[in-house]
PyMOL commands that place a pseudoatom at each C-alpha (Angstrom):
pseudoatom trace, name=CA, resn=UNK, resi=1, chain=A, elem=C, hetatm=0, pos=[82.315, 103.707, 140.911]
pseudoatom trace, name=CA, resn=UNK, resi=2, chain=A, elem=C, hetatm=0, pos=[84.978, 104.440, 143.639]
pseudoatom trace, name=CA, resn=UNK, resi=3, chain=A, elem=C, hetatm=0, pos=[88.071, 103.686, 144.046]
pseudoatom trace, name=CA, resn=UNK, resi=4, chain=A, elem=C, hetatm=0, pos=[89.669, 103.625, 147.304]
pseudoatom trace, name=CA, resn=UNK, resi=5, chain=A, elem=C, hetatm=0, pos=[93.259, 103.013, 148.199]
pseudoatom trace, name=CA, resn=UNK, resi=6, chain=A, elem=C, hetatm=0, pos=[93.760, 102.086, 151.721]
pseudoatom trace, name=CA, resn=UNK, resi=7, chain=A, elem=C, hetatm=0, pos=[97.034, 101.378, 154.177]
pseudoatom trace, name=CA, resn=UNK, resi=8, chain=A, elem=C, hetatm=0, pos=[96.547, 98.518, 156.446]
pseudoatom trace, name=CA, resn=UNK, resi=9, chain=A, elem=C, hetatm=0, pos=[98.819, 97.526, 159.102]
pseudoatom trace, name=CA, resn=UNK, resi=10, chain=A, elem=C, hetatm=0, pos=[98.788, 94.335, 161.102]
pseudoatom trace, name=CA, resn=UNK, resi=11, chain=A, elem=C, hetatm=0, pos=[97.101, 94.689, 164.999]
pseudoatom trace, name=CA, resn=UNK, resi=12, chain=A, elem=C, hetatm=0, pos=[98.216, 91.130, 165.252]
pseudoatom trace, name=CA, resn=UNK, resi=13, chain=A, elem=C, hetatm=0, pos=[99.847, 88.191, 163.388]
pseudoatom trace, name=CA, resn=UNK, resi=14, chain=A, elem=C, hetatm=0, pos=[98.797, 86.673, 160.583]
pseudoatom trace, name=CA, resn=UNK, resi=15, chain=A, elem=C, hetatm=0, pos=[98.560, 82.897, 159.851]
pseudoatom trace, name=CA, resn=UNK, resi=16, chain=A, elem=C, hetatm=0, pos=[97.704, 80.971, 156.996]
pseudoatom trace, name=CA, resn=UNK, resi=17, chain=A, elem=C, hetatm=0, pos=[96.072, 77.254, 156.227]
pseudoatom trace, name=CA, resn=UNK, resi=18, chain=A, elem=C, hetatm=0, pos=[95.782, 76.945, 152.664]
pseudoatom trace, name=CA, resn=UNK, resi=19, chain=A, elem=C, hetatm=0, pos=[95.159, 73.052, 151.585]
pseudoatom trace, name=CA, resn=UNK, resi=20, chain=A, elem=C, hetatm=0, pos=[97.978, 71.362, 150.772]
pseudoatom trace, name=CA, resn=UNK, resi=21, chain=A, elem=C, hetatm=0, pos=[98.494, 69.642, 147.591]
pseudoatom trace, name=CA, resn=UNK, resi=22, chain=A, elem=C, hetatm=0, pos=[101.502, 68.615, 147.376]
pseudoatom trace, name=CA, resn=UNK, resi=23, chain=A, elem=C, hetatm=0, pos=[102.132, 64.663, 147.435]
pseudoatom trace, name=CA, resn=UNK, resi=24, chain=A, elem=C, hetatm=0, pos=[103.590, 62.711, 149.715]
pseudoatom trace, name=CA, resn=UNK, resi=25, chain=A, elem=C, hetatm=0, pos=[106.685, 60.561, 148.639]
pseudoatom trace, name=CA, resn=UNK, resi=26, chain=A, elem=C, hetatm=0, pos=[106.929, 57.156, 148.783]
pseudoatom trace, name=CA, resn=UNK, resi=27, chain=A, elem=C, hetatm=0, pos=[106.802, 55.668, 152.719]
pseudoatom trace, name=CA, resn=UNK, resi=28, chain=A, elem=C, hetatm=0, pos=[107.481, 59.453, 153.972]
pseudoatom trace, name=CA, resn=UNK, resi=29, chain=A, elem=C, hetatm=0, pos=[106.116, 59.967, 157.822]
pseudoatom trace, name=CA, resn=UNK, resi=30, chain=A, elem=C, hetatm=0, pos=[103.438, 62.257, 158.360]
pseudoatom trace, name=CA, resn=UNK, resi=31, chain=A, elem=C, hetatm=0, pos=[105.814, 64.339, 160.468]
pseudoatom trace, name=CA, resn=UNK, resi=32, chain=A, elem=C, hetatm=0, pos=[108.685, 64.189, 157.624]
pseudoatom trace, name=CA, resn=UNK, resi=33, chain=A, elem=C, hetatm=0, pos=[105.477, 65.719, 155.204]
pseudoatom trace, name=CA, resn=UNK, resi=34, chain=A, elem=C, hetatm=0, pos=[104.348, 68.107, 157.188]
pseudoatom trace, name=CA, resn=UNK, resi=35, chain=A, elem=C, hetatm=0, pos=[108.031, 69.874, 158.222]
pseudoatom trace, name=CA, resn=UNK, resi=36, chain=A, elem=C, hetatm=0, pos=[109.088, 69.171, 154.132]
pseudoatom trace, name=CA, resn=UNK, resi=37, chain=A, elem=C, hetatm=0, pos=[105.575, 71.100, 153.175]
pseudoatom trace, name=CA, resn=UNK, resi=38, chain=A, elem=C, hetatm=0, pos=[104.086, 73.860, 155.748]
pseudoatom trace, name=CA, resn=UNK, resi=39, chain=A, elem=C, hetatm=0, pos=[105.554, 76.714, 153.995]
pseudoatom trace, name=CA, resn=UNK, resi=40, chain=A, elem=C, hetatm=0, pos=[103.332, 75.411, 151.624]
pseudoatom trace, name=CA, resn=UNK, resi=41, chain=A, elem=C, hetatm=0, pos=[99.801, 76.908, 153.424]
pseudoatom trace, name=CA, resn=UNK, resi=42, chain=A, elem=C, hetatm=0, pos=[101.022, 81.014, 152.290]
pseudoatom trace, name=CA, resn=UNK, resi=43, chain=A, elem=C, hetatm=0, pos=[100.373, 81.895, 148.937]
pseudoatom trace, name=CA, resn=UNK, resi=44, chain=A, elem=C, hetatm=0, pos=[103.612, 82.859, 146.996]
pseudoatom trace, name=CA, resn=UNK, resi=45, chain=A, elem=C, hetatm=0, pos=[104.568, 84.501, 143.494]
pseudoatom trace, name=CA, resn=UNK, resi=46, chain=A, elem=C, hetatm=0, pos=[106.961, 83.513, 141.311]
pseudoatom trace, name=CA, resn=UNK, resi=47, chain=A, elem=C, hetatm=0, pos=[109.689, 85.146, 143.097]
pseudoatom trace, name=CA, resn=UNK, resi=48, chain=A, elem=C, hetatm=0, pos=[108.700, 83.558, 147.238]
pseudoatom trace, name=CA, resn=UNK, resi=49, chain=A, elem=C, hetatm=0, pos=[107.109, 86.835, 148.305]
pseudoatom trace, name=CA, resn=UNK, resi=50, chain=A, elem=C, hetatm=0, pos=[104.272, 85.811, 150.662]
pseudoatom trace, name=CA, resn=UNK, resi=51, chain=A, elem=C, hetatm=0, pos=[100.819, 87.168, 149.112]
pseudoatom trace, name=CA, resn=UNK, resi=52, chain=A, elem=C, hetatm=0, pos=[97.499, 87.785, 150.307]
pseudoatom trace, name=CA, resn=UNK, resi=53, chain=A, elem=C, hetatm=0, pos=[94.489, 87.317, 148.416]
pseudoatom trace, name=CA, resn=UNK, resi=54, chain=A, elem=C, hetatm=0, pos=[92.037, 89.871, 147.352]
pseudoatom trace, name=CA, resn=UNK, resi=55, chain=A, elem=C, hetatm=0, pos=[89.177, 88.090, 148.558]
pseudoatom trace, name=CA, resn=UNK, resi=56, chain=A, elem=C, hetatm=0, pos=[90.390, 87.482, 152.128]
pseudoatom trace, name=CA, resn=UNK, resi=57, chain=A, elem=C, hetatm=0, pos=[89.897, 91.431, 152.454]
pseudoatom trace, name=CA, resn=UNK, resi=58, chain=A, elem=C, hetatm=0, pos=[86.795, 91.181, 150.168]
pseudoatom trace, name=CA, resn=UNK, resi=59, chain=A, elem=C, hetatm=0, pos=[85.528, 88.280, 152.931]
pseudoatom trace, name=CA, resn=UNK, resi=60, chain=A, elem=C, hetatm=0, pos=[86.591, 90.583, 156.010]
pseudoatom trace, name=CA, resn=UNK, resi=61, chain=A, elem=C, hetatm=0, pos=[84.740, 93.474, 154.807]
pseudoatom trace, name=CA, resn=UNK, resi=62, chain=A, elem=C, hetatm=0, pos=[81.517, 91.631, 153.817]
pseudoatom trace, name=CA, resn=UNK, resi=63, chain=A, elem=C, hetatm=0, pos=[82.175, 89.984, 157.231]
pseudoatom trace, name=CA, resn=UNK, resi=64, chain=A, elem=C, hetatm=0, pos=[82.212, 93.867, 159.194]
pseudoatom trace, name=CA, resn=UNK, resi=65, chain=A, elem=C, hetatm=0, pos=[79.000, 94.993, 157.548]
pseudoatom trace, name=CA, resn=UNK, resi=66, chain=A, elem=C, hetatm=0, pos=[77.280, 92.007, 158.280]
pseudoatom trace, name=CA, resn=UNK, resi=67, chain=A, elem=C, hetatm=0, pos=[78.597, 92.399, 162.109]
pseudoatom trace, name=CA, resn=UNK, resi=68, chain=A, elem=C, hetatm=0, pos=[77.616, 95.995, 162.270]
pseudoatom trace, name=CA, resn=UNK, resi=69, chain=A, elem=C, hetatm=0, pos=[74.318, 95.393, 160.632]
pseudoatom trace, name=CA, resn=UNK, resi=70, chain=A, elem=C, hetatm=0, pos=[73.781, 99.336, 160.209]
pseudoatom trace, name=CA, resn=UNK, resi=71, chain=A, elem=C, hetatm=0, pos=[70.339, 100.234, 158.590]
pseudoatom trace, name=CA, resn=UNK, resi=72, chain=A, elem=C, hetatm=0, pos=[70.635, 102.525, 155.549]
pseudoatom trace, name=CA, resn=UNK, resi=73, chain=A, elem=C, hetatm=0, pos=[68.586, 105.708, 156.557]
pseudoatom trace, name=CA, resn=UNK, resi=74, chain=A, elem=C, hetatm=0, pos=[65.483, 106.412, 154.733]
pseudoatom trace, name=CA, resn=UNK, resi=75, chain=A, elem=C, hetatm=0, pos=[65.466, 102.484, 153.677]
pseudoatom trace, name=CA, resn=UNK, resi=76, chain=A, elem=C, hetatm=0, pos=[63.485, 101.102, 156.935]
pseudoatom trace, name=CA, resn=UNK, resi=77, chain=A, elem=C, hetatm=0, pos=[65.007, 97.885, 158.361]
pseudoatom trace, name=CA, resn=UNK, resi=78, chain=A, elem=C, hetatm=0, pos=[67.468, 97.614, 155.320]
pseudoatom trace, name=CA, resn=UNK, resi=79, chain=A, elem=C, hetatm=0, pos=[71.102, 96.984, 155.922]
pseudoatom trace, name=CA, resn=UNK, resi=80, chain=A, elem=C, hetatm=0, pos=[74.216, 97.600, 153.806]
pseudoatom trace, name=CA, resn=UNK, resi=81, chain=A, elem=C, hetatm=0, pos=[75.107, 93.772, 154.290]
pseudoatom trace, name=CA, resn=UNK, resi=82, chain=A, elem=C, hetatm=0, pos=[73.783, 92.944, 150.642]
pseudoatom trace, name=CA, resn=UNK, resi=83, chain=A, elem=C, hetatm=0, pos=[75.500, 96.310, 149.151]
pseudoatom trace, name=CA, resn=UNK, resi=84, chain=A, elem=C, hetatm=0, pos=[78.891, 95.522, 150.429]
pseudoatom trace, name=CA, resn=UNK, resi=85, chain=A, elem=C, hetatm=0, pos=[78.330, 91.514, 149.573]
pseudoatom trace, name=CA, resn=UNK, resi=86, chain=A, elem=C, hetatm=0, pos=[77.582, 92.765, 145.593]
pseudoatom trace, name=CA, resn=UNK, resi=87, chain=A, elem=C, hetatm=0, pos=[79.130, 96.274, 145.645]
pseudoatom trace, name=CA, resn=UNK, resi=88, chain=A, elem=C, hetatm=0, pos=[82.572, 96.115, 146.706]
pseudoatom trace, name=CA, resn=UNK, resi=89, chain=A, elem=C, hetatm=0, pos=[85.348, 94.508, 144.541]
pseudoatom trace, name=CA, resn=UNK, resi=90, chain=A, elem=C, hetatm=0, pos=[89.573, 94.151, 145.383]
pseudoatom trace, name=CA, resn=UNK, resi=91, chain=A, elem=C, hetatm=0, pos=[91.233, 92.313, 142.276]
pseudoatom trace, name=CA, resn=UNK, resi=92, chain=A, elem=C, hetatm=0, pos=[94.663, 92.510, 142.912]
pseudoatom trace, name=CA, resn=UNK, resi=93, chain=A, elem=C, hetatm=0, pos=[97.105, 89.544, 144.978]
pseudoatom trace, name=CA, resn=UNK, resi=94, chain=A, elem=C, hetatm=0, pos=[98.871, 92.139, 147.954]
pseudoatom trace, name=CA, resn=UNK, resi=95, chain=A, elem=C, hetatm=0, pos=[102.672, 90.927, 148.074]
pseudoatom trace, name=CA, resn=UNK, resi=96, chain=A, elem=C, hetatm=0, pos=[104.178, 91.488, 151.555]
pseudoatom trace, name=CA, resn=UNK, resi=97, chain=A, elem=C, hetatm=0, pos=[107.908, 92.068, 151.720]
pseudoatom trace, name=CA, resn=UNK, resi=98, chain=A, elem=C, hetatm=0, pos=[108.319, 89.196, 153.029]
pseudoatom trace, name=CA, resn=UNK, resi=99, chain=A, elem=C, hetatm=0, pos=[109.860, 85.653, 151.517]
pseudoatom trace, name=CA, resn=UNK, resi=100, chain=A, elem=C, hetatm=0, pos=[108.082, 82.436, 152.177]
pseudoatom trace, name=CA, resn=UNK, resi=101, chain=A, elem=C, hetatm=0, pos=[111.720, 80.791, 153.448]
pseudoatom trace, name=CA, resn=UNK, resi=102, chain=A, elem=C, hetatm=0, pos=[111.836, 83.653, 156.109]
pseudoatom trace, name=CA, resn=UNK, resi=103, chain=A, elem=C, hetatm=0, pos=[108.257, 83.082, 157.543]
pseudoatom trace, name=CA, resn=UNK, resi=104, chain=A, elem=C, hetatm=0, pos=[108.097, 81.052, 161.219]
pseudoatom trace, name=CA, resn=UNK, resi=105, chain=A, elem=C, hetatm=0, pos=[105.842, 78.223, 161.727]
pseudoatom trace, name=CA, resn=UNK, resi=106, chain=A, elem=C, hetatm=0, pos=[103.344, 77.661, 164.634]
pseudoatom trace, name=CA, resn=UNK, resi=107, chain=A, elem=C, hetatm=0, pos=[103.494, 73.917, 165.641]
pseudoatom trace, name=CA, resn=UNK, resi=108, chain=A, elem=C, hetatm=0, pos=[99.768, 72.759, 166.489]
pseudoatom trace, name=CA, resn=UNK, resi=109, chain=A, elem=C, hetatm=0, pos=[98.046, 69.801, 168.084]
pseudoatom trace, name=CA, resn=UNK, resi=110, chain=A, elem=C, hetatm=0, pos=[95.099, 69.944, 165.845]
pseudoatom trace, name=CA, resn=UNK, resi=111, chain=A, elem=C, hetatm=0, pos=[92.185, 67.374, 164.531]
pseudoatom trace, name=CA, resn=UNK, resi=112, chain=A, elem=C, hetatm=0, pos=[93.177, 65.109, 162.130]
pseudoatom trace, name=CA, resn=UNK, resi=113, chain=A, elem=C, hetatm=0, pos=[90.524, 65.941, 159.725]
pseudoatom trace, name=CA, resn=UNK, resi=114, chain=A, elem=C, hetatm=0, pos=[90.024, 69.624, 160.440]
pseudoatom trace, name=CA, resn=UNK, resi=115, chain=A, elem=C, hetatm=0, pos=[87.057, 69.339, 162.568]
pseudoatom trace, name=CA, resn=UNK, resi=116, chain=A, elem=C, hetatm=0, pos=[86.599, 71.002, 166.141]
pseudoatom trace, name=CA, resn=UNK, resi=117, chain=A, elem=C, hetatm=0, pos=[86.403, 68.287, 168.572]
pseudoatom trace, name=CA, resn=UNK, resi=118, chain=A, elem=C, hetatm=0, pos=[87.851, 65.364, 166.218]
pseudoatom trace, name=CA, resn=UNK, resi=119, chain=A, elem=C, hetatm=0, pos=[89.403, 62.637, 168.178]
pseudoatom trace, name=CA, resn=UNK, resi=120, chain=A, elem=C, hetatm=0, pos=[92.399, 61.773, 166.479]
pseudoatom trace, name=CA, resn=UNK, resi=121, chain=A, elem=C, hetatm=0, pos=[94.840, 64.490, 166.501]
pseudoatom trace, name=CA, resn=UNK, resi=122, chain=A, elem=C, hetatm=0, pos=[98.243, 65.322, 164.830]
pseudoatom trace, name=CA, resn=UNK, resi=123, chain=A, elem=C, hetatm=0, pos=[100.928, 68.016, 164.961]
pseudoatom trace, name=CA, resn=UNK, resi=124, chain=A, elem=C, hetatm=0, pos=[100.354, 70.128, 162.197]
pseudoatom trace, name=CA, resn=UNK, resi=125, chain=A, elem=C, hetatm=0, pos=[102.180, 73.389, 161.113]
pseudoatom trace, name=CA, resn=UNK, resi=126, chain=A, elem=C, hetatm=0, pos=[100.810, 77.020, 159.936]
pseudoatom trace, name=CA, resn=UNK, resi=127, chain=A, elem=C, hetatm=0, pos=[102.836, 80.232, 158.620]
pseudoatom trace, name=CA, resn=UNK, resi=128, chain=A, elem=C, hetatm=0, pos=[102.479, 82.976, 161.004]
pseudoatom trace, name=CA, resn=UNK, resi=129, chain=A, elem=C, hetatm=0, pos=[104.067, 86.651, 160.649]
pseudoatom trace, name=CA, resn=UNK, resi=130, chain=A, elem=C, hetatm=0, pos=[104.271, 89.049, 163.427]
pseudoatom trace, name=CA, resn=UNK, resi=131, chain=A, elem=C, hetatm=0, pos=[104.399, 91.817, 161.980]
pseudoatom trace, name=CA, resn=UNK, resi=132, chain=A, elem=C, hetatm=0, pos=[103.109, 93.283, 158.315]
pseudoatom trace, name=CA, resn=UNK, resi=133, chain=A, elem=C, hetatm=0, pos=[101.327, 95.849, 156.310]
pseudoatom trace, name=CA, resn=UNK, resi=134, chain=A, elem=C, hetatm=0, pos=[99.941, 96.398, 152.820]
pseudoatom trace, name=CA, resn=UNK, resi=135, chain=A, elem=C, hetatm=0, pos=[98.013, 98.715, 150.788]
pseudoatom trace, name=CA, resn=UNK, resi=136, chain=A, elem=C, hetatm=0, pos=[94.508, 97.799, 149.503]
pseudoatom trace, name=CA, resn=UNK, resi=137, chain=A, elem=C, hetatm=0, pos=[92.523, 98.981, 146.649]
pseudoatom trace, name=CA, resn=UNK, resi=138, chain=A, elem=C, hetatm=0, pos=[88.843, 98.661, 146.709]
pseudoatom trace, name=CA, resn=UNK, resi=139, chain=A, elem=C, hetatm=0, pos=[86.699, 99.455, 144.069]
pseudoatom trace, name=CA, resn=UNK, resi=140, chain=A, elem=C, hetatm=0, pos=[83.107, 100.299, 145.383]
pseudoatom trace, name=CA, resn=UNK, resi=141, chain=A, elem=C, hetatm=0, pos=[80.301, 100.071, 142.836]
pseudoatom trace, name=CA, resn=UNK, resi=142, chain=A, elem=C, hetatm=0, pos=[77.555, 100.849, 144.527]
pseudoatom trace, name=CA, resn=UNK, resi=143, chain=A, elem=C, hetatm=0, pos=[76.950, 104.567, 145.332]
pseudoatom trace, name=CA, resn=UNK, resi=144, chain=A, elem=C, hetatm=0, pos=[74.995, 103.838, 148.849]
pseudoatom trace, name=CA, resn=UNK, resi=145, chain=A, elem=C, hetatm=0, pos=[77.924, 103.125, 150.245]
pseudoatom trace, name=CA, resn=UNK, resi=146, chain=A, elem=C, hetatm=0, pos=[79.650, 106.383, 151.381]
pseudoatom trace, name=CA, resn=UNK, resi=147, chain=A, elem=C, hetatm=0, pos=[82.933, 107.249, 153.005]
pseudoatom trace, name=CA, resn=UNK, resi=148, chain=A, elem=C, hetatm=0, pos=[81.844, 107.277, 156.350]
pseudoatom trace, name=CA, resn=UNK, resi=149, chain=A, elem=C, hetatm=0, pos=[80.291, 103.657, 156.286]
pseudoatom trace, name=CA, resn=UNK, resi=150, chain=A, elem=C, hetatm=0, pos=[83.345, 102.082, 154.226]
pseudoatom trace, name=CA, resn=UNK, resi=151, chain=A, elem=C, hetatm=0, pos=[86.031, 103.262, 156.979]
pseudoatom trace, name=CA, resn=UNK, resi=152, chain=A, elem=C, hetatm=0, pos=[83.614, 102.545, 159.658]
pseudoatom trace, name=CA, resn=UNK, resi=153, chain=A, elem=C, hetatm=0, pos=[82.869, 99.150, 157.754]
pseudoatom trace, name=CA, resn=UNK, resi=154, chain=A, elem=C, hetatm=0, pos=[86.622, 98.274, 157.125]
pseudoatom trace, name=CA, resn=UNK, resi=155, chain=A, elem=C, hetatm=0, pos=[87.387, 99.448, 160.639]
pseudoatom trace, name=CA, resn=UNK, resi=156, chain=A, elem=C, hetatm=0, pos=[85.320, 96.505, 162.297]
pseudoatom trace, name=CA, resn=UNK, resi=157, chain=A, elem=C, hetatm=0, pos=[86.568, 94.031, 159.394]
pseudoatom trace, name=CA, resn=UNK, resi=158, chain=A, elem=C, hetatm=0, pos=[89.914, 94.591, 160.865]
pseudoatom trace, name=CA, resn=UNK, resi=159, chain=A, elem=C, hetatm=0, pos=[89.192, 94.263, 164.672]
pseudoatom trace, name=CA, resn=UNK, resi=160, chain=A, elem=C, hetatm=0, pos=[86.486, 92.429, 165.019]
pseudoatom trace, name=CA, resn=UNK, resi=161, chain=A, elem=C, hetatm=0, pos=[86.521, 89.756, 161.693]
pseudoatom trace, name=CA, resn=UNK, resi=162, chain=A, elem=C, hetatm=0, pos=[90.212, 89.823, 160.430]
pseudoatom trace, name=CA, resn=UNK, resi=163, chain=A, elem=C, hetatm=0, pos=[91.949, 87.377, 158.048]
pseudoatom trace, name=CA, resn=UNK, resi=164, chain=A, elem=C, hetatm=0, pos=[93.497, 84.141, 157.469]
pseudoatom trace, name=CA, resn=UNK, resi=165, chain=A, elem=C, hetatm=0, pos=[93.608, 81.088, 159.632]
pseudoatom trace, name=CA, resn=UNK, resi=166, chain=A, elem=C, hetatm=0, pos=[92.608, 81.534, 163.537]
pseudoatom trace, name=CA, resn=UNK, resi=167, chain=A, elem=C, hetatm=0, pos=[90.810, 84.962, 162.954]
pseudoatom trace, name=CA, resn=UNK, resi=168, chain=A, elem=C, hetatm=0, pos=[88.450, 86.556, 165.189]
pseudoatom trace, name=CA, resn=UNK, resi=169, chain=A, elem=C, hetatm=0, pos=[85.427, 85.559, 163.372]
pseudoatom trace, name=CA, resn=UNK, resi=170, chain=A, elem=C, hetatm=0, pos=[86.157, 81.895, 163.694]
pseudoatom trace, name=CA, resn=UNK, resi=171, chain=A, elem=C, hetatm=0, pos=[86.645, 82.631, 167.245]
pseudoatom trace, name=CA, resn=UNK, resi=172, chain=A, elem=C, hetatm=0, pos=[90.748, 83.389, 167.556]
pseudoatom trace, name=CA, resn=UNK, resi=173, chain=A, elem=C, hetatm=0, pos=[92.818, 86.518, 167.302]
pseudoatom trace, name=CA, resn=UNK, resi=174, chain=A, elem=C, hetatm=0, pos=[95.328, 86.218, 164.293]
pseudoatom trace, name=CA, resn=UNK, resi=175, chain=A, elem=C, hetatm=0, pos=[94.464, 88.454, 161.413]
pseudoatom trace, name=CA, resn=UNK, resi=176, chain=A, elem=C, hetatm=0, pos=[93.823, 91.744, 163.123]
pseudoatom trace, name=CA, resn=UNK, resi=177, chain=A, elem=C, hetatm=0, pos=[94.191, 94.888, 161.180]
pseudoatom trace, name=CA, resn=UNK, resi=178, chain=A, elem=C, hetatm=0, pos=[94.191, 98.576, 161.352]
pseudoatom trace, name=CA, resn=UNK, resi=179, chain=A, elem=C, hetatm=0, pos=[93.330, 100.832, 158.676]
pseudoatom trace, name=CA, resn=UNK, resi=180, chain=A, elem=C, hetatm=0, pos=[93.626, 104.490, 156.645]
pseudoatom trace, name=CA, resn=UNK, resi=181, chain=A, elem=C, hetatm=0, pos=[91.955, 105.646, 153.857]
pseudoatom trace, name=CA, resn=UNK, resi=182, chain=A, elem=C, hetatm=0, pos=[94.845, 107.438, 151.576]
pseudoatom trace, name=CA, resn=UNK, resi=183, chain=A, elem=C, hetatm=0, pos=[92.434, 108.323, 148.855]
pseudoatom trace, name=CA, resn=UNK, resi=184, chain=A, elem=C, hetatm=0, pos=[89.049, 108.517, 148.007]
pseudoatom trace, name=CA, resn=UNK, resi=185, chain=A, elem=C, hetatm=0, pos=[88.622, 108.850, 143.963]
pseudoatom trace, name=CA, resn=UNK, resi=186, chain=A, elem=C, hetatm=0, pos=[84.938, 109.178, 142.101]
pseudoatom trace, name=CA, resn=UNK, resi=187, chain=A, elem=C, hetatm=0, pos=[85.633, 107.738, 138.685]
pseudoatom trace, name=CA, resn=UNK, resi=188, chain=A, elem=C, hetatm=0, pos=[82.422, 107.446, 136.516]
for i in range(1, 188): cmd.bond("trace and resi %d" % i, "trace and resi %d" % (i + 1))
show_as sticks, trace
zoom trace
């Protein structure tokens, strides 16, 4: 096993769109719900600092090696797609200095029910922040995967898949990141 500690610094904002669940009050407006609740689409500890998930990274990087599709030399046509789906872990929440009440909002004319090209459409509102960075740890468990390939992997994750709500992957260009490895560790 690896473990690799990375800095990651935003090329672009990032937006979030996590389902809401909290309930509407008695004969409240959809408007009134949606401006009491938004803030409510970040993840949050206990304290209001706005969070990231592990597995949005987790998602970006599986998402870069399945872009790059790079064959594994000596292994034919085979990729290191299903290595980096199985053999790459990040467990811990990253909390950016950041408090939920601080974060702006980004008012959208979107679907009604979430769908591309859904007729009836309503104003909805999604957390965006300019500006942000983080460090990452990874822990790799398979060996194939080598320095070289990780960075290069991460590198695309960042550019070219990204994270959270309107990221390039899903065809907009929130979620962009740049990235360092600080340290490289064989343990085991």
């Amino acid at each position: 096993m690896k473990i690799v500690r990375t800095d990651i610094e935003s090329a672009s904002p990032i937006s979030f769109s996590k389902r809401l669940q909290e309930p509407e009050k008695p004969r409240e407006l959809p408007r009134d719900y949606e401006e009491r609740c938004w803030r409510e689409r970040m993840y949050y500890d206990a304290e209001g600092y706005v969070q990231i998930p592990p597995m949005m990274f987790v998602k970006a990087l599986q998402g870069g090696a399945k872009f790059l599709s790079q064959t594994i030399v000596g292994k034919g046509k085979q990729t290191y797609t299903k290595h980096f789906l199985s053999g790459v872990q990040c467990n811990e929440m990253t909390t950016l200095p950041i408090k939920k009440d601080e974060v702006k909002g980004d008012w959208i004319f979107v679907p009604s029910n979430g769908v591309a090209g859904g007729g009836k459409r309503v104003d909805k509102c999604f957390p965006r922040i300019d500006e942000w960075k983080t460090s990452i740890t990874f822990y790799i468990l398979d060996d194939l995967i080598t320095k070289s390939i990780f960075q290069e992997t991460l590198n695309t994750a960042g550019l070219q898949v990204g994270i959270g709500r309107f990221r390039p992957a899903n065809g907009g260009y929130y979620g962009r990141f740049t990235t360092k490895i600080v340290s490289w560790k064989d343990n085991l």
